[in-house]
C-alpha positions in Angstrom: -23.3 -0.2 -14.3 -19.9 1.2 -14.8 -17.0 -0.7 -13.7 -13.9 0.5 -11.8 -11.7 -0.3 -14.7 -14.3 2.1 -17.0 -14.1 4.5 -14.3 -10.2 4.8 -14.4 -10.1 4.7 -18.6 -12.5 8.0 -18.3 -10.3 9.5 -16.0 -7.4 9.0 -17.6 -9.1 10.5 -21.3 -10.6 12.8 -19.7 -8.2 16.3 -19.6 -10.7 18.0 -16.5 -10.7 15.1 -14.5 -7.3 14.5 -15.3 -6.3 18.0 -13.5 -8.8 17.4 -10.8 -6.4 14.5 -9.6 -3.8 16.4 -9.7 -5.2 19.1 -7.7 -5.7 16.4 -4.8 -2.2 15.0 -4.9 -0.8 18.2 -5.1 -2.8 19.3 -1.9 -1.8 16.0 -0.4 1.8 16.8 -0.8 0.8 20.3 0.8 -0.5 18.6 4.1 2.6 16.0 3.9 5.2 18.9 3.7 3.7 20.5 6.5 3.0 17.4 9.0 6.7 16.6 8.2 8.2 20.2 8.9 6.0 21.5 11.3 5.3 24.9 8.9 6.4 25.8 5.8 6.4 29.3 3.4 4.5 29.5 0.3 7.9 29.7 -1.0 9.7 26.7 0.4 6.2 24.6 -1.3 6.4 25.9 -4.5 10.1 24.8 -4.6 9.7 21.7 -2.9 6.6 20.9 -5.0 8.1 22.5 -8.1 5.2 24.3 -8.9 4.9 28.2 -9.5 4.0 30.1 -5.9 0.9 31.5 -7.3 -0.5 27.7 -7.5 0.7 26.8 -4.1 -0.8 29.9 -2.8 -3.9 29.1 -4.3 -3.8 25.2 -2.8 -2.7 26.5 0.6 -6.3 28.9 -0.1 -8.7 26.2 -0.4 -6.7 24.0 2.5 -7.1 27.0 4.6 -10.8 27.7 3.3 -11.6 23.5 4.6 -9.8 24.0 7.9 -7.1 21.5 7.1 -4.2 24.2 7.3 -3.9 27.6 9.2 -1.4 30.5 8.6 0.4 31.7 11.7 -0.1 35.2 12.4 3.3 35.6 13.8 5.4 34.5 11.6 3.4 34.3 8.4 3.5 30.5 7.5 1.5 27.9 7.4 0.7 24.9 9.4 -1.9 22.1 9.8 -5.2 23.1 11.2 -7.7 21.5 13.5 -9.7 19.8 10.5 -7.3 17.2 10.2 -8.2 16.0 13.5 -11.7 15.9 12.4 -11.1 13.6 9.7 -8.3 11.5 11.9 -11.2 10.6 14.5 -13.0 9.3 12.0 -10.2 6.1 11.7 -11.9 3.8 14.4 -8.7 1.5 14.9 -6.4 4.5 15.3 -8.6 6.4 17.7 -9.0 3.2 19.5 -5.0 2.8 19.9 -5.2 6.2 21.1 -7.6 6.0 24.2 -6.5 2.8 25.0 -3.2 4.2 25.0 -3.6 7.4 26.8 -3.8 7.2 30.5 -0.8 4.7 30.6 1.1 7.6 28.5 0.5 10.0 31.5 1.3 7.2 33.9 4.3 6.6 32.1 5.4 10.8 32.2 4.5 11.3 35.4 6.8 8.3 37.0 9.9 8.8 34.9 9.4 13.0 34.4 10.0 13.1 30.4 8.2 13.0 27.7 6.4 9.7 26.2 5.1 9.5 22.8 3.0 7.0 20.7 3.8 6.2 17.6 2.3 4.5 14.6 3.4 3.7 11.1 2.7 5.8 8.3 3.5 5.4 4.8 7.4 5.6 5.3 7.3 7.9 8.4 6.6 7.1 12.0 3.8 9.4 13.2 3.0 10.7 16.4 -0.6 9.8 17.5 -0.4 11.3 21.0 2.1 12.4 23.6 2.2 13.0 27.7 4.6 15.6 28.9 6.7 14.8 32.5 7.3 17.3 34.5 11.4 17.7 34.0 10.5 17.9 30.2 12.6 20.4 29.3 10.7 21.5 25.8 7.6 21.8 25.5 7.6 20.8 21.8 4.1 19.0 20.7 5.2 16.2 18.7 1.6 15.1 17.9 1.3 14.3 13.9 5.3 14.8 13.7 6.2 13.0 10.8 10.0 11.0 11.9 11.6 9.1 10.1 12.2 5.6 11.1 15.9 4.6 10.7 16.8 7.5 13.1 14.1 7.3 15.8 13.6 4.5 18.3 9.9 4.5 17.4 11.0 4.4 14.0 13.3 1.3 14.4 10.8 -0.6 16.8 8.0 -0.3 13.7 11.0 -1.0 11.0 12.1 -4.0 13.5 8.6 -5.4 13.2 7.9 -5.4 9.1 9.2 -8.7 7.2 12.8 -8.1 5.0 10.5 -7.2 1.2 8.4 -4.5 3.1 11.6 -2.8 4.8 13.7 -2.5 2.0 10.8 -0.7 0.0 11.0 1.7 2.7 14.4 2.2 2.8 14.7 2.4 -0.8 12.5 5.2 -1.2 13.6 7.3 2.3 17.4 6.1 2.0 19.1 6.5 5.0 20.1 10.3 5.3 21.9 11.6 8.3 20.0 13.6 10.7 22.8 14.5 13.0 26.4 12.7 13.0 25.1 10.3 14.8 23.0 8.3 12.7 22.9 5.6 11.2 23.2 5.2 7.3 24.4 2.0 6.4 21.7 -0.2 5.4 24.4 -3.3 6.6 24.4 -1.8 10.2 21.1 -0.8 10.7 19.9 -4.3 9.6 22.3 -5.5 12.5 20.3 -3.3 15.1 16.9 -4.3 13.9 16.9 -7.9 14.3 19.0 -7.1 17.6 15.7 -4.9 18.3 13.1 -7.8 17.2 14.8 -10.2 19.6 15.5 -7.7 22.6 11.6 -6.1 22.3 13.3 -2.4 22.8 15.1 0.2 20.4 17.4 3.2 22.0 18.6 5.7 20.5 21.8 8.5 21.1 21.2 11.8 19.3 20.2 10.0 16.0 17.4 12.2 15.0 18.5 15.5 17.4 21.4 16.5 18.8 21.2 16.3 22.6 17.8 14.0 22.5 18.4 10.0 23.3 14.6 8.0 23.4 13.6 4.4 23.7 11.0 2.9 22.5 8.8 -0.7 22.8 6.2 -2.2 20.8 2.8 -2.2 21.6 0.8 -5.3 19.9 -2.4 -5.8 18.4 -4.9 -9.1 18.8 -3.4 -11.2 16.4 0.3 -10.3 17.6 1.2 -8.1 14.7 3.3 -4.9 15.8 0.7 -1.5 15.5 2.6 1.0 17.1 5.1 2.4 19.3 5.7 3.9 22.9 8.9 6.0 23.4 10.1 7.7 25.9 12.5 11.0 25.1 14.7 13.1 26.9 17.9 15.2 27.2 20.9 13.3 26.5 22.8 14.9 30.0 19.2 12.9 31.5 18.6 10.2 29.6 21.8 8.2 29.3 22.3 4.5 28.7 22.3 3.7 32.7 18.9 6.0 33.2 17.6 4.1 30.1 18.6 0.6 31.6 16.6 2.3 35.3 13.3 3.1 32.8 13.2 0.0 30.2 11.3 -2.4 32.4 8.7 0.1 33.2 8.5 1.0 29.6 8.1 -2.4 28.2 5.4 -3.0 31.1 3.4 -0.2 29.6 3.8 -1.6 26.3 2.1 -4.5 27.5 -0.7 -3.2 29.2 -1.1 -1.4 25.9 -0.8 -4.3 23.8 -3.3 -6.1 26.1 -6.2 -3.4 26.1 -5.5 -3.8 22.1 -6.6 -7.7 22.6 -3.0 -9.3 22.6 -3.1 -12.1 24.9 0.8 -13.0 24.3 4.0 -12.9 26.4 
């Protein structure tokens, strides 16, 4: 029988196996571009990627060929296709969140008329798992497998909030803190001040850290064994959304986030 240290000598020697791998990592970092911009040009992934724009055209071909990306007829880019949620349903603990998750999402957007997202962590990104519109939502903007990043977005900092001091800086030393609007946060000093302000309080806020003109807010939601395994914000214009409406909506918020937690098997306060 050949062991998994033999397997990864051969496909290290081996120069076809060796540019198989990289065919995969470099058709991962197609699907990551485009789950973290929304769409993208063959031209913006070539330079991105730093590969030539005939290779990205030909990755973008066999994505497209799988169902995992689609070009838009309109404006001639591409974005992910309806594959990926094939092979997303296939992650029972995920899928599990969701539908737990969902009808207290709606319940959430119908009282307080904005939009709710759920939110779990990803690599160094928060990612949107699922979303309810209100019905004052003034965009109707599908944040569903948005890649955010998570020092700017109160999703973002409830996840960060939850991860012990060695796992946060790894993040943070690979994202750095860049600023998405004027508003954010980017010293590593003061957001660690927030965060354990967040642990202890059970809610983040934010005020136009990731958009101009959006605020959200954002609770935990638990899993059986207590650990933090994902996010429900709620979003909206800032004229909307202040600090006093956010005060008015936070007790119904974190009420959801238990419910949540609780149909996930937490049996904690």
């Amino acid at each position: 029988m050949v062991s998994d240290a033999q397997r990864s000598t051969d496909l290290l020697s081996d120069p076809a196996q060796q540019g198989g791998v990289q065919s995969v990592d470099r058709a991962v970092g197609v699907l990551e571009i485009l789950a973290r911009d929304g769409d993208a040009g063959v031209s913006d992934i070539a330079k991105e990627m730093g590969i030539h724009k005939s290779t990205a055209s030909r990755l973008l071909g066999a994505l497209v060929a799988r169902d995992l990306v689609q070009q838009n007829s309109e404006r001639g880019k591409y974005q992910l296709g309806f594959g990926i949620l094939r092979l997303a349903s296939s992650i029972p603990g995920r899928l599990s969140l969701v539908q737990q998750a969902q009808p207290v999402l709606r319940s959430l957007a119908d009282e307080f008329r904005e939009t709710v997202n759920l939110a779990v962590l990803h690599a160094t990104y928060a990612i949107n798992v699922d979303q309810a519109m209100g019905p004052s939502s003034l965009s109707t903007h599908d944040w569903i497998g948005s890649l955010t990043p998570l020092h700017a977005t109160s999703s973002g900092k409830v996840l960060l909030a939850a991860l012990d001091e060695e796992e946060r800086l790894r993040i943070l030393k690979v994202t750095g803190l860049p600023g998405q609007t004027p508003k954010t946060i980017t010293s590593r000093a003061e957001l660690s001040r927030e965060l354990t302000e967040v642990a202890e309080e059970g809610y983040a806020a934010v005020l136009e850290e990731f958009e101009t003109g959006l605020n959200a807010i954002a609770v935990p939601v638990r899993g059986h064994s207590g650990a933090v395994i994902g996010a429900i914000s709620l979003s909206g214009p800032a004229f909307r959304l202040d600090e006093e409406r956010m005060a008015t909506v936070l007790p119904g918020l974190k009420e959801a986030g238990g419910l949540v937690s609780a149909r996930m098997g937490y049996s904690g306060s």
